[in-house]
Phi, psi and omega in degrees: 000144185215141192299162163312164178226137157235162189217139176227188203124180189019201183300325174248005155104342184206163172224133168243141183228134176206122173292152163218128174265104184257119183306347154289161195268139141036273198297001180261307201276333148316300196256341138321010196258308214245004195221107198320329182263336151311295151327334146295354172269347208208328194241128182327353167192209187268122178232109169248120178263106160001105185112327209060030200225145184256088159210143171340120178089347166275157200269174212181094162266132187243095198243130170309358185201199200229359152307133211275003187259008173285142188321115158270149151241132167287152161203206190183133194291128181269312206202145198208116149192127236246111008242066199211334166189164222204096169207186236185138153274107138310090180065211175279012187247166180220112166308157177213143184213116166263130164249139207217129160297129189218085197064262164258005180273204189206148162244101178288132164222136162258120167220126182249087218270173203203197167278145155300336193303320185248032188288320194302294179297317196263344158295303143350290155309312164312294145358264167347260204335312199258300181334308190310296174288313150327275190253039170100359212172130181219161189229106198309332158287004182273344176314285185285329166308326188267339166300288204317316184289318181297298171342287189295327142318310181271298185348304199294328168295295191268342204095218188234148192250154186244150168297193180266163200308176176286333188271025154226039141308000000 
């Protein structure tokens, strides 16, 4: 596990970068990237890409439940090389996923570029989330500690950070 990083700054005013070293190679850690039922084990909701296909322009529906009225966020695919990066719009934000070969493993990277507002929770989120995928497991108490801490971190930088939104409150 390795902390969060911030950068401020680009189109959306802030970046968070968070590494994760996965004993699997690159092609393995693609499709946990990128294969749907995979990505349910792991990433904060249900992600359906238009098509079933990851290519530049296709739409990304992201919905918190399994409700047909549940909080969606839209995205849209940017950029594919297939097993080496990897990104994506969330809403106004934009993922970013580096695969690095690192002995028989992967080196993972994430940045997430953002609001400065929401650097503290999705770095948090995040955080969880790559735990999640690295062993398997996640420990649902683990959130608001790593908020309070990331809070305190960015808030002299970013300003004061907001929770998660309401409607997954």
């Amino acid at each position: 596990m390795s902390e969060a990083s911030l950068t401020t700054g680009g189109a959306q005013g802030a970046a968070i970068r968070l590494e994760r070293v996965l004993p699997d190679p690159p092609e393995v850690v693609w499709q946990a990237l990128t294969e749907r039922e995979q990505l349910k084990k792991w990433f904060p909701c249900d992600v359906v890409v238009d098509g079933e296909r990851w290519v530049p322009g296709a739409g990304i529906t992201f919905p918190f439940g399994p409700e047909p009225d549940a909080f969606t966020i839209k995205g849209e695919v940017l950029d594919v090389r297939e097993p080496e990066s990897l990104s994506f719009t969330w809403g106004e934000e934009t993922l970013r996923f580096t695969l690095t070969p690192h002995g028989t493993g992967t080196l993972l990277v994430l940045v997430d570029e953002l609001r400065p507002a929401v650097a503290a929770r999705n770095a948090a989120g995040w955080e969880s989330c790559l735990d999640l995928l690295e062993t398997g497991t996640r420990d649902k108490n683990a959130w608001q500690p790593l908020f309070e801490h990331y809070t305190a971190v960015f808030s002299p930088t970013l300003g004061e950070q907001e929770g998660p939104p309401a409607e997954l409150a």
